[in-house]
Structure formats: structure tokens, C-alpha cells
C-alpha positions in Angstrom: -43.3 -8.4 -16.8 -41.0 -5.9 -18.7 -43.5 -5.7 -21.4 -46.2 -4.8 -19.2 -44.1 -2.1 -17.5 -43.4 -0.4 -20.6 -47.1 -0.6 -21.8 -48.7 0.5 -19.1 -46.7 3.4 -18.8 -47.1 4.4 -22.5 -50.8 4.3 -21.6 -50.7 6.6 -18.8 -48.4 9.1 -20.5 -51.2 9.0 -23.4 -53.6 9.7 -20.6 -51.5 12.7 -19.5 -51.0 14.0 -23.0 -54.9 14.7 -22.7 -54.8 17.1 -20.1 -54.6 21.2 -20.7 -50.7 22.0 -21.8 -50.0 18.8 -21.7 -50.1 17.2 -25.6 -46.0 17.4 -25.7 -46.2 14.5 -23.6 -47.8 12.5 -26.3 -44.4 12.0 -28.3 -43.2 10.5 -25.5 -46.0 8.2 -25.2 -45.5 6.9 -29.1 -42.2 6.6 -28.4 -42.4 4.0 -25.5 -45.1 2.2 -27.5 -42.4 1.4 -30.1 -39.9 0.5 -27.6 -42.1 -1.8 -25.3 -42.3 -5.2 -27.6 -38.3 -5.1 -27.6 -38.1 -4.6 -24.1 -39.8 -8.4 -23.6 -37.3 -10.1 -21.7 -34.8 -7.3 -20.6 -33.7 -6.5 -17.0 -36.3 -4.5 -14.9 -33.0 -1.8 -14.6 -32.9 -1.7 -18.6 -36.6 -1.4 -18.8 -36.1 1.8 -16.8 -33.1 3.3 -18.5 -35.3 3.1 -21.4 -38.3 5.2 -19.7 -35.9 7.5 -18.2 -34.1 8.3 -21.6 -37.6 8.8 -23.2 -38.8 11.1 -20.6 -35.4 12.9 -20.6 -35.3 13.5 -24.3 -39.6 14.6 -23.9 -40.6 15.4 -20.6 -37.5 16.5 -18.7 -39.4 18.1 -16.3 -40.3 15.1 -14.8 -37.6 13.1 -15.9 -36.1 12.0 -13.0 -37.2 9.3 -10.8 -37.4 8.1 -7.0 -37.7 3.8 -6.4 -39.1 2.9 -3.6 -39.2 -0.8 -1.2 -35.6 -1.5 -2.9 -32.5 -1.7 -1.0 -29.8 1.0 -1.7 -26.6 1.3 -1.0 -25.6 3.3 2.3 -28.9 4.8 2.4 -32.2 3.7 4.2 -34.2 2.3 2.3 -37.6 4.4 0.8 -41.0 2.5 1.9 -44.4 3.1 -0.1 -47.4 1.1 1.1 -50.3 0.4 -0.6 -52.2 2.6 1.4 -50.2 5.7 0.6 -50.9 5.1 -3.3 -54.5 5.3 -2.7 -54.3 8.7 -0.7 -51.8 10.6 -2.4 -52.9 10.2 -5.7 -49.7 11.1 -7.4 -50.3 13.4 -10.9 -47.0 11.7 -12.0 -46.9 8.5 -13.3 -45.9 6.1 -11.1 -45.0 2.4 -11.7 -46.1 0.0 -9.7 -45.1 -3.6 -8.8 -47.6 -5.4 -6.7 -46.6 -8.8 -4.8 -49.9 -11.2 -4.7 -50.6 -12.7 -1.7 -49.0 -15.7 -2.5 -45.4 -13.7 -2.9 -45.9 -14.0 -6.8 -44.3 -11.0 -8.7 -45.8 -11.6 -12.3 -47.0 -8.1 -13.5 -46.6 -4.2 -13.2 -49.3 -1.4 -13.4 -48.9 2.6 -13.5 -50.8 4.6 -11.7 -52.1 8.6 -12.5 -54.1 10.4 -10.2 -57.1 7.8 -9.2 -56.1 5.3 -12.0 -54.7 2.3 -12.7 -52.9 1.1 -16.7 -52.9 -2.2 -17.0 -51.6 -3.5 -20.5 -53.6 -6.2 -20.8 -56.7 -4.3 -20.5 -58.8 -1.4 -22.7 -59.3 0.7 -20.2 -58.2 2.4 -17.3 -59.2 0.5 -13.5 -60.2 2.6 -10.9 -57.4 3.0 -8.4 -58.2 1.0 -5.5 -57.4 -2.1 -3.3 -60.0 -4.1 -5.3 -58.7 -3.0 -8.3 -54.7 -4.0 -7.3 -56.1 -7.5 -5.8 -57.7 -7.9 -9.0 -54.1 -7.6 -11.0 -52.9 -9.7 -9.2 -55.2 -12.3 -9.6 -56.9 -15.1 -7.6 -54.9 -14.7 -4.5 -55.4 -10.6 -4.2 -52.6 -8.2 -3.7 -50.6 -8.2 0.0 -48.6 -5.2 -0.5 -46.1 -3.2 -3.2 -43.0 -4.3 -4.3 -41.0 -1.7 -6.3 -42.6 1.2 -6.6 -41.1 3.9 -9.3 -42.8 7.4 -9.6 -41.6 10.4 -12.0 -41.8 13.8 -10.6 -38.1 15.3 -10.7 -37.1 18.2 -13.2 -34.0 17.2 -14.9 -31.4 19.9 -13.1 -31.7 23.4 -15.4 -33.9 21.9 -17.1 -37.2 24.2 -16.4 -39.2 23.8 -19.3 -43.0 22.9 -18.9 -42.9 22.9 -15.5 -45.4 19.5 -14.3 -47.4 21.3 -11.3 -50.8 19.4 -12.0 -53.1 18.5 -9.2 -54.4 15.3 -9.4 -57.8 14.6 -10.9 -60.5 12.9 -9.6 -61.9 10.7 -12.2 -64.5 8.9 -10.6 -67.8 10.5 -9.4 -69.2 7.2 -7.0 -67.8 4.8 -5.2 -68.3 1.9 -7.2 -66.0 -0.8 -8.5 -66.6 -3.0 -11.2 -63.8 -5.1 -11.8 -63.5 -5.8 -16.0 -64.5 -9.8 -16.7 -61.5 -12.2 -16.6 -60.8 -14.0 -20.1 -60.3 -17.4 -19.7 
């Protein structure tokens, strides 16, 4: 799954780079790439250190992060629904850990405005419920484990300010989940 977190992220920050004022972030996309096949294995925590030093060193001014649906010491804990992914529609990248029906926890995504990096796929998904059942497999997603979105400046740190609005990407409502490889 560490892999997979790493990837996907990589991809959305390439997706990022694309957009007007934007292309800096595409260091930072090249660099993750490199890191993610020796991330295979490694703690979630260290998988996030790694992001979070990347962005630091290349995006600071969205460096910092907020989890969400962990516990934390002495504070209450932050809770992000599935529903609340697919209204906001965060411009920052935000990882995403879904739990499949069946309480399996075997794969992350990251999600940019309406869309959804996968690593094991070409292309973006739409960002949807069909789409996160689809991740997740036969047995369809019941709700988000941890959820880890980047939209903190690092403090002083004001260069390249990230005030983006999200974009819409898709024009219908259509879904066409990508064919399964067996």
C-alpha cells in the first residue's frame, strides 16, 4: 500500500504542475517518483515524512498537512466522510485511504479537485462513489480510513501562495469505470 501512496500522489502533483503558475510543482512530482519504489514496505508514518520533506523542500506553501479518522493524542479526533470528499473538491492533494466493505485496507488513492490517482491505472477516475467502490474492489467502498490532505504554508514561508479553485474536469455525469485485468 506504501507504494501506491507514494505513486498516486506523484501523479496528482504532475497533474497540478499543469495548471497556470504551477510548473514548480513538477520537481516535486519527479522527485516522489524516485522515492516511491523504495518506500515498498515502509511504515505509512515514513511514507509521509517522505511526502512532507518533498513538499517542504518544493512546495512549502502547501507543505503542511492535516490527517483525518486517526486518533490523536489529547485532542478530538478529525472526521472526513466520504461524502464530504465528493463535495468539497479539495485543489490540494489529498490522500486517501478507503476501507472496502469487507473492512479490508489494501490500497490508497489521491484525490485533486473532481479526480481520483490511482497507481495502478493510466489515467485519472472521475471522483465519485462508483469510482472509490471500484478501488476497492468486489465488495465496494463503506467509508474512509485515513484521510491526509496538503493545504498548510510552511510558517514564513509565503512563496507561491496555492489559492486555486478547484476545477471541474468532467462536463456529464457519466462513469465509466476502466476494465479490470484479470
Amino acid at each position: 500500500m506504501n507504494t501506491c501512496i507514494v505513486s498516486s500522489f506523484a501523479s496528482a502533483l504532475s497533474y497540478i504542475s499543469t495548471k497556470p503558475h504551477h510548473e514548480y510543482i513538477k520537481k516535486a512530482a519527479d522527485r516522489l517518483a524516485e522515492l516511491a519504489k523504495s518506500l515498498e514496505g515502509k511504515d505509512i508514518q515514513v511514507c509521509l515524512n517522505q511526502i512532507r520533506g518533498v513538499m517542504e523542500a518544493y512546495v512549502p506553501s502547501i507543505a503542511r498537512y492535516t490527517k483525518a479518522n486517526v486518533h490523536r493524542k489529547k485532542r478530538k479526533k478529525n472526521v472526513f466522510v466520504k461524502n464530504q470528499l465528493f463535495e468539497l473538491m479539495l485543489p490540494f492533494p489529498t490522500l486517501v485511504v478507503p476501507i472496502g466493505s469487507d473492512g479490508s485496507v489494501s490500497h490508497a488513492v489521491t484525490v485533486v479537485d473532481d479526480l481520483i490517482f490511482d497507481s495502478t491505472q493510466k489515467y485519472a477516475l472521475k471522483l465519485g462513489p462508483q469510482s472509490l467502490d471500484w478501488v476497492c474492489g468486489e465488495c465496494g467502498c463503506r467509508t474512509l480510513g485515513l484521510v491526509v490532505w496538503f493545504q498548510h504554508p510552511l510558517k514564513g514561508k509565503k512563496t507561491g501562495i496555492f489559492s486555486d479553485l478547484p476545477v471541474n474536469n468532467w462536463m456529464d455525469g457519466t462513469f465509466e469505470p476502466p476494465a479490470r485485468s484479470k
